[in-house]
C-alpha positions in Angstrom: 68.0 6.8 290.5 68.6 6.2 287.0 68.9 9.1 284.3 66.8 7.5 281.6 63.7 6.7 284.4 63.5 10.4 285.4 64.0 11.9 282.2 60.9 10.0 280.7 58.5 12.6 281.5 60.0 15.3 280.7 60.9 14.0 277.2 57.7 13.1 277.0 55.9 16.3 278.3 58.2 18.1 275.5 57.1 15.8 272.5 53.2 17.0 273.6 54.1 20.3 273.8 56.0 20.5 270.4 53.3 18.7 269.2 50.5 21.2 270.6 52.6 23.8 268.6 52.7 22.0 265.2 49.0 21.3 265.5 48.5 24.9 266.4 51.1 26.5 263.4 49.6 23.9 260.6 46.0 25.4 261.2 47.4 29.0 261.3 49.5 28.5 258.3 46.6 26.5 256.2 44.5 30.2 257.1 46.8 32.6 256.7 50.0 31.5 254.6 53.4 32.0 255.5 53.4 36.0 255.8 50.3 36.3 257.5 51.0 34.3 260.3 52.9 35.0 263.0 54.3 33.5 266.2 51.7 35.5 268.7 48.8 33.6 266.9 50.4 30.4 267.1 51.4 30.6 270.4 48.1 32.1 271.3 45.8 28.9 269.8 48.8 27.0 272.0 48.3 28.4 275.2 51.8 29.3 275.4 53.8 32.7 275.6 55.7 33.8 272.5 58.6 33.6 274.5 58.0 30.0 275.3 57.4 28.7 271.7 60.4 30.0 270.5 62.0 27.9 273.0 60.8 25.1 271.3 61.1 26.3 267.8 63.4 29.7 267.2 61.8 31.0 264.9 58.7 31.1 262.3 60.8 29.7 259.5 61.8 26.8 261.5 58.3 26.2 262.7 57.3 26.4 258.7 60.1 24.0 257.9 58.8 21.1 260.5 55.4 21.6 259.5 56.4 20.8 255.5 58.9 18.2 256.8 55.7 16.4 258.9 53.3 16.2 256.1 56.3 15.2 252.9 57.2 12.2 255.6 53.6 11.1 255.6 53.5 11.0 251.8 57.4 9.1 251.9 56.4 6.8 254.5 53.2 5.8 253.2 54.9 5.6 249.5 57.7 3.0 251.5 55.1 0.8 253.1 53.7 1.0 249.9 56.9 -0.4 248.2 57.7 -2.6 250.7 54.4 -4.9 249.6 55.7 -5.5 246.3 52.5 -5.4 244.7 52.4 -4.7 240.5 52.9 -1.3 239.5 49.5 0.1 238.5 48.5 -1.5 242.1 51.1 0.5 244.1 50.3 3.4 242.1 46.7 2.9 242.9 47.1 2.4 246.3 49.7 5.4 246.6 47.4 7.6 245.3 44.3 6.5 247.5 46.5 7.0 250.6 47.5 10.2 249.2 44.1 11.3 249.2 43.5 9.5 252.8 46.5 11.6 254.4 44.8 15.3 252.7 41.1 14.3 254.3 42.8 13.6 257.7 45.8 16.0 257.6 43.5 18.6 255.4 45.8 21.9 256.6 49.2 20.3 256.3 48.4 19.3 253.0 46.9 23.0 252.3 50.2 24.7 253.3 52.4 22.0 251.2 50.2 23.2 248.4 50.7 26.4 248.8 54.7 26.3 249.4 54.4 24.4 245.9 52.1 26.8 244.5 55.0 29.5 245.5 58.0 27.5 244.0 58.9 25.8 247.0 61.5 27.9 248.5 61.5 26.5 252.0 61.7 22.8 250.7 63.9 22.9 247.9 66.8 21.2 249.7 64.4 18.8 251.8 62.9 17.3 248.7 66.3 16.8 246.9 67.8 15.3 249.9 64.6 13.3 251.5 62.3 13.2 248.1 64.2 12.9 245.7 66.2 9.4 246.6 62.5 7.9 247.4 61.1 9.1 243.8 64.2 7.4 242.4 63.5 4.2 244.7 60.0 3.8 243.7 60.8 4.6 239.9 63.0 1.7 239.9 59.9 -1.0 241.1 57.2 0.4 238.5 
């Protein structure tokens, strides 16, 4: 049998389940913030044991970190699609800022946590926003 067929589902079961926790950790970080969440609630609104979320992500921090990384690669990847159309400036700026505001209506807790992590000097994405960020700020400044 081959290795790729049978490994499918389980690939595919994992990417639900680490999904289920994301879900789970963006609404529990949106309520209580960074230091007043904690992995038993998360894994609690998941259905899962502690033991088995930290399987999939080792620790809170990490589980923070992903959960900023998802909502910044909305923003990038909607600001690339963006760019890509090669529309005038004050359009993709318009635009950009309308699917900004799309992205926090239907991802209202992730962008609620980024908020806050900004409000708090962004310790945790410091180094994700100069190495992911940062080159597509630069990008983008070079079309307008």
């Amino acid at each position: 049998m081959d290795q790729n067929i049978s490994s499918k589902p389980k690939r595919l079961s994992r990417e639900r389940t680490e999904q289920r926790i994301l879900t789970a950790a963006e609404d529990v970080f949106a309520q209580y913030g960074f230091h007043g969440a904690s992995i038993n609630s998360i894994a609690e609104l998941t259905g899962l044991t502690k033991q088995n979320l930290l399987y999939y992500f080792p620790s809170k921090e990490v589980l923070y970190q992903k959960v900023l990384e998802n909502i910044l690669n909305l923003w990038i990847d909607k600001m690339a699609l963006l760019a890509q159309r090669g529309d005038d400036p004050k359009t993709m700026i318009s635009s950009y800022i309308r699917g900004k505001m799309e992205i926090s209506k239907t991802h209202p807790n992730g962008s609620k946590v980024f908020a806050n992590e900004i409000i708090n000097g962004a310790p945790r994405l410091k180094d994700y926003i100069a190495s992911h960020l940062l080159p597509q700020l630069e990008a983008d400044v070079q079309l307008i």
